[in-house]
C-alpha positions as CSV (number, residue, x, y, z in Angstrom):
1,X,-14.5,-87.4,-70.1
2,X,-11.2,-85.8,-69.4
3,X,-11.3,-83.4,-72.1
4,X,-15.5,-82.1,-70.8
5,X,-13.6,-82.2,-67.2
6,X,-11.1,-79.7,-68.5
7,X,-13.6,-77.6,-70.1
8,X,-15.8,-77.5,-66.7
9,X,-12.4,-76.3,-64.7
10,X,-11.9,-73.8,-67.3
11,X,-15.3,-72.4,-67.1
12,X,-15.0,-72.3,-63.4
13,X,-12.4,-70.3,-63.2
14,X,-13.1,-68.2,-66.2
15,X,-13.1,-63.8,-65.1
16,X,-16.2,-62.6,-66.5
17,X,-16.7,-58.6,-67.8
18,X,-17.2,-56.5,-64.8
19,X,-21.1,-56.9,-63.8
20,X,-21.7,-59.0,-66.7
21,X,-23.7,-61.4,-65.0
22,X,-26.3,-60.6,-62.5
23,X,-27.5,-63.4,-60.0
24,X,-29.3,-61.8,-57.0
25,X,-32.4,-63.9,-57.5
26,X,-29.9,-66.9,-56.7
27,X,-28.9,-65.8,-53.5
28,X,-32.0,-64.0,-52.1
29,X,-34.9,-66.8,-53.4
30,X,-33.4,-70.2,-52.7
31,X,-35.3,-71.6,-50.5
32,X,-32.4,-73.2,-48.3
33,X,-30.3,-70.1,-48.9
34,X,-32.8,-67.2,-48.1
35,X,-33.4,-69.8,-44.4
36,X,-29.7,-70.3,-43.9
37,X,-29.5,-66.0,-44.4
38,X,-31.9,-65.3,-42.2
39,X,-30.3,-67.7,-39.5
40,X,-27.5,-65.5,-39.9
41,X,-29.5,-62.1,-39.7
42,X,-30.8,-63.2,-36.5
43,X,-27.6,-64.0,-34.7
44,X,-26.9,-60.6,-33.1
45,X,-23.2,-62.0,-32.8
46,X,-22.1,-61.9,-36.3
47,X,-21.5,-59.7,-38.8
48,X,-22.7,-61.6,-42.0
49,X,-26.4,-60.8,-43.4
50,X,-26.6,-58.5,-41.0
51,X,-24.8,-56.4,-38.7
52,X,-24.8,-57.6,-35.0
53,X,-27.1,-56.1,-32.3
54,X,-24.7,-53.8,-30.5
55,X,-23.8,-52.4,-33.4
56,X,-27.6,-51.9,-35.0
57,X,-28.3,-50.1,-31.6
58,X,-25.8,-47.7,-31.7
59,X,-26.6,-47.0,-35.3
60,X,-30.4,-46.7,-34.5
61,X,-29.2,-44.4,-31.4
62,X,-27.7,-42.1,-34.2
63,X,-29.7,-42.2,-36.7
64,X,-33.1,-40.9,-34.5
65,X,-31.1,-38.1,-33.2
66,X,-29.3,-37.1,-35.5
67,X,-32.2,-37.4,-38.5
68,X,-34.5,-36.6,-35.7
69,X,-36.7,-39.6,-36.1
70,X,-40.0,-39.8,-34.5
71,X,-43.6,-38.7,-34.3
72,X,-44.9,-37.7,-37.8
73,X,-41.5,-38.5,-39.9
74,X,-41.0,-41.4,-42.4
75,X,-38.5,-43.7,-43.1
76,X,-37.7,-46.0,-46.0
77,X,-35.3,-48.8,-45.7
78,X,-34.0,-50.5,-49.0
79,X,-32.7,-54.4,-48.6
80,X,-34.6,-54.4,-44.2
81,X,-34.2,-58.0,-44.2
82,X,-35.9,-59.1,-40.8
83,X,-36.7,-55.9,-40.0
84,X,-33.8,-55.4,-37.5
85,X,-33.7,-51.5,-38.4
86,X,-37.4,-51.0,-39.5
87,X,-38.3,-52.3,-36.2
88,X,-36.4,-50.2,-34.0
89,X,-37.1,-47.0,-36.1
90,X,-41.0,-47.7,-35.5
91,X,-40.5,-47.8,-32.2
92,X,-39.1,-44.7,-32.2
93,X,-42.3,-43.5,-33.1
94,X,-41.8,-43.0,-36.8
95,X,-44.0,-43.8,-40.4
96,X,-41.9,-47.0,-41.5
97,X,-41.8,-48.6,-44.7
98,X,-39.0,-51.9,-45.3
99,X,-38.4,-53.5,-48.8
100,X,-36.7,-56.7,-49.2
101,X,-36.0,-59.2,-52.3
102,X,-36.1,-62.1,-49.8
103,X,-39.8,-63.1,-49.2
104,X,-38.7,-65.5,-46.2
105,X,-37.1,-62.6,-44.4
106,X,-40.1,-60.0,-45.3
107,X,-42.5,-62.8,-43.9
108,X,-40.5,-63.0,-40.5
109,X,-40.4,-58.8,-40.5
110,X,-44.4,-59.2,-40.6
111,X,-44.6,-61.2,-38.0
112,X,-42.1,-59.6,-35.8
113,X,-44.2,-56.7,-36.2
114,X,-47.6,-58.3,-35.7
115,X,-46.2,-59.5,-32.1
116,X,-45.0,-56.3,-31.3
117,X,-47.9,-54.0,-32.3
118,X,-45.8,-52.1,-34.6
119,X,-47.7,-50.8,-37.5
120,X,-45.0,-51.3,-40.6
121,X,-45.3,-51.3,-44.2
122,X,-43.2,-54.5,-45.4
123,X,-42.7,-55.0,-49.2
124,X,-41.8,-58.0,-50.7
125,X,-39.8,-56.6,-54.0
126,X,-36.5,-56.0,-55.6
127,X,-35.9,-52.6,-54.7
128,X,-34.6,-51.7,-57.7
129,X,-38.3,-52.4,-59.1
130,X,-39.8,-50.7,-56.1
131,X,-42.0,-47.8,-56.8
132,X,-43.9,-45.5,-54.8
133,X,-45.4,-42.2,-54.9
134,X,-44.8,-41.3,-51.1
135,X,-42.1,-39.2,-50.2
136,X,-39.7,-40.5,-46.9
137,X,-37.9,-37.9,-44.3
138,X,-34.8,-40.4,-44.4
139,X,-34.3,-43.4,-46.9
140,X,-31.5,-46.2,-46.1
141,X,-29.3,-48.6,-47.6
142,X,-26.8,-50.2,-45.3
143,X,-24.6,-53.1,-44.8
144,X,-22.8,-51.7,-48.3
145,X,-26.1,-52.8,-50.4
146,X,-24.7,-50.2,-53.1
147,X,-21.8,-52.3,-53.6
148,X,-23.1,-55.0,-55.4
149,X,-25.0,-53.3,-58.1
150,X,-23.5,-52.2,-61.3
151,X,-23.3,-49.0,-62.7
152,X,-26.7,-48.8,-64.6
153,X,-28.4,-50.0,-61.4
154,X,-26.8,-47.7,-59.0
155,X,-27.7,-44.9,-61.1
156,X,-31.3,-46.6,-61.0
157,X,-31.8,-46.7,-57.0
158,X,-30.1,-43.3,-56.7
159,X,-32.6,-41.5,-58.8
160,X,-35.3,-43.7,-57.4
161,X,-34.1,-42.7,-53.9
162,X,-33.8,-39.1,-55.3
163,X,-37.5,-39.0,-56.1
164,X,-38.5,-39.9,-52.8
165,X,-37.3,-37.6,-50.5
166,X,-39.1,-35.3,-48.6
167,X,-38.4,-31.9,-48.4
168,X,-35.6,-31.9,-46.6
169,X,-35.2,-35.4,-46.4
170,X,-31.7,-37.5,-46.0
171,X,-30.3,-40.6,-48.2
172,X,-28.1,-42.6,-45.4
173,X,-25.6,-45.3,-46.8
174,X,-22.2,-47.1,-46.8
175,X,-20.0,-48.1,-49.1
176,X,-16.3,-50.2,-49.2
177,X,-13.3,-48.0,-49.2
178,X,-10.7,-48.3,-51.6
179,X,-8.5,-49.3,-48.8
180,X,-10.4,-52.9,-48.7
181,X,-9.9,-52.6,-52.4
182,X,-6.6,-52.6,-52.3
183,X,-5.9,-55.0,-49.5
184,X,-7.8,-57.8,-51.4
185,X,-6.2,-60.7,-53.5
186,X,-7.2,-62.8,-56.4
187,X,-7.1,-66.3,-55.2
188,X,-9.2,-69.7,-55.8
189,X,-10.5,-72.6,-53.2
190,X,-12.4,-75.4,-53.3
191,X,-14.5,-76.7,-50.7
192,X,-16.6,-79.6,-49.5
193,X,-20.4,-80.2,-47.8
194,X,-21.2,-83.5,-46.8
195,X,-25.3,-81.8,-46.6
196,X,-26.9,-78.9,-44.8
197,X,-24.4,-76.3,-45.6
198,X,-25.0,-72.7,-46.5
199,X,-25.7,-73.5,-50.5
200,X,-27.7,-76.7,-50.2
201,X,-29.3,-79.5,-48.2
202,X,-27.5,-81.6,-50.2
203,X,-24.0,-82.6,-51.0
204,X,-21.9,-80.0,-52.7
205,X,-18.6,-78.9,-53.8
206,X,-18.1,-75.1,-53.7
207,X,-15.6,-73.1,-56.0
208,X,-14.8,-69.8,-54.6
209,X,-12.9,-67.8,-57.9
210,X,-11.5,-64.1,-56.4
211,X,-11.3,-61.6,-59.2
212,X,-9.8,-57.9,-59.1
213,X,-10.6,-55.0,-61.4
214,X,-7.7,-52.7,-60.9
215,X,-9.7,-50.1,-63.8
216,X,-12.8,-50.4,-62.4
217,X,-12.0,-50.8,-58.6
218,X,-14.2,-53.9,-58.6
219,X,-14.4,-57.2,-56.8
220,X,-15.7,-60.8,-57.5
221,X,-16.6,-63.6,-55.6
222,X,-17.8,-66.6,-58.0
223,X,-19.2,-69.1,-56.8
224,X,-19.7,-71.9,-58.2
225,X,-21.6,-75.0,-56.5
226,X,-21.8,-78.3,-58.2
227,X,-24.4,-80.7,-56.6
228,X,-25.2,-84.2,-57.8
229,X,-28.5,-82.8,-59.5
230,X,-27.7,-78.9,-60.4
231,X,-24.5,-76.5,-60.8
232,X,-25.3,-73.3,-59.9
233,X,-22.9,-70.0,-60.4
234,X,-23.2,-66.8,-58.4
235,X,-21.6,-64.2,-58.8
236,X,-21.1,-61.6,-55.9
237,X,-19.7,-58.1,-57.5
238,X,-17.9,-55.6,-54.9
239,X,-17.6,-51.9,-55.7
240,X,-15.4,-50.4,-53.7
241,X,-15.3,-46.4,-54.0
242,X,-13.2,-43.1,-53.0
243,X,-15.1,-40.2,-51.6
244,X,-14.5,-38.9,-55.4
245,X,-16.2,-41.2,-57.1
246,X,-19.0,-41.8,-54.8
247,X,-19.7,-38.0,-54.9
248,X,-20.1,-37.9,-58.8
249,X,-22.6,-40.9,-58.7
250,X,-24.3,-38.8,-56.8
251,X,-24.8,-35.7,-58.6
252,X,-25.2,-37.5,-61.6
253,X,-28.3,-38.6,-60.1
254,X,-29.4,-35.0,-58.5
255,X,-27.9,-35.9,-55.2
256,X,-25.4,-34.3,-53.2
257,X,-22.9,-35.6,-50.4
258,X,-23.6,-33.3,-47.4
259,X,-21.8,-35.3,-44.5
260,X,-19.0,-38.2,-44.4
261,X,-18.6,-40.6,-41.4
262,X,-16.4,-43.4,-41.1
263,X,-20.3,-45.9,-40.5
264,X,-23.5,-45.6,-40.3
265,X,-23.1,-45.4,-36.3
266,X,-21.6,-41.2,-37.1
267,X,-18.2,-42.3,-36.3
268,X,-15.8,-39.7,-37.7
269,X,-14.9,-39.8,-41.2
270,X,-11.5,-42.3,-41.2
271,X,-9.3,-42.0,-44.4
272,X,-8.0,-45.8,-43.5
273,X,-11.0,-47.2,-43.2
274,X,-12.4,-50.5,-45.2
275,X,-15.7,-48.5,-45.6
276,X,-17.4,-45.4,-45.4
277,X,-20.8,-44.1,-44.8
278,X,-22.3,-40.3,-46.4
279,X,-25.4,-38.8,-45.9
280,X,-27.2,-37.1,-49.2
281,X,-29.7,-34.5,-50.1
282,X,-31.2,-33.4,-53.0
283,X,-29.0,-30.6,-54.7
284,X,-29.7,-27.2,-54.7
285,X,-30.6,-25.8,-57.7
């Protein structure tokens, strides 16, 4: 008994290869999980799924003016949860299409939109499957939803996103500095939920393992959550990028980096910054 207790510690707190293990289905299909995320979506006070309401306004704000979002243009929104964007775009008068691996938060976009007349195409999909043969004045990806993806996939959704611009249409996302990078720690806790907490209905211990890539300028949450019934790992990957390397991702995929701001609400580019946000187009020729 000690000896498979050692070996369950050690697997716990064993550092995987950088994006060896992929576990988004884990996080975004539980059925507690994906209700406890969109509890958190819809509290306009915090900053966790989502970002909160005052902030989503003034982004919204910017985005329509300065992508000039209306009548008779499109937009494409990658990972729209509850449709907290999509929503607010349509109103603006603009051809809306939201995508979402979470089929609890799609269903509450659809009905959000039902109640409120607004005419938007929800899809129910990993967007890295997504595939389309319309073509979007300005495609999103915010709350750093590039961060998490490895290398391969990034290149994926870039291309994908590539491929679905408009003539003259924008690629609007936001990524985590370097500076959060190098502010973070490796460090391991342990916690305890006597029921209903964020991982399960049911009793659990949590282990939360902190990993740090200094090659790769990667970051790992693992969690691990051991229930009576089930163990569960997930693993929660964190790119963290310069302007340099986010600008070569993007030509490698036929995009180019027209504009820097320090968010997605065109705050001026910040060099200190824990994030960033960029603006791409399709490269010249």
């Amino acid at each position: 008994m000690e000896t498979d207790m050692y070996e369950q510690l050690q697997g716990i707190t064993k550092r995987p290869e950088p994006f060896e293990f992929y576990t988004a289905d884990l996080l975004w299909t539980d059925s507690h999980v994906s209700k406890k995320m969109l509890e958190f979506h819809l509290d306009g006070s915090l900053d966790l799924a989502s970002r909160n309401t005052g902030y989503i306004e003034s982004s919204v704000d910017w985005m329509t003016r300065h992508f000039d979002i209306g009548e008779g243009k499109s937009v494409c929104d990658f990972g729209c949860g509850p449709g907290l964007f999509t929503s607010r775009f349509a109103e603006a008068g603009a051809d809306v299409t939201g995508i979402d691996f979470s089929e609890r938060s799609i269903e509450y976009a659809r009905r959000t939109a039902d109640d409120q007349g607004l005419d938007i195409e929800y899809v129910h999909r990993n967007y890295l499957q997504f595939e389309t043969d319309r073509k979007y004045d300005l495609i999103t990806l915010i709350f750093c939803d590039l961060c998490p993806l490895s290398p391969f996939q990034r290149h994926v959704l870039l291309e994908k996103m590539r491929g679905m611009l408009a003539e003259g249409g924008a690629v609007l996302l936001d990524v985590i500095s370097l500076k959060h990078f190098e502010s973070a720690e490796e460090k391991m806790t342990c916690d305890y939920s006597p029921g209903d907490g964020f991982w399960s209905l049911d009793p659990y211990y949590a282990f939360v393992n902190s990993f740090k890539y200094d090659d790769e300028k990667l970051l790992l949450d693992k969690h691990t959550i051991i229930e009576r019934s089930r163990t569960r790992t997930i693993y929660n990957w964190l790119q963290c990028f310069s302007q340099e390397s986010l600008r070569a991702e993007f030509e490698d995929c036929g995009l180019e980096i027209t504009e820097y701001y320090a968010d997605v609400t065109g705050n001026p580019f910040d060099p200190d910054s824990t994030q960033f946000a960029v603006v791409g187009r399709k490269a010249s020729s």
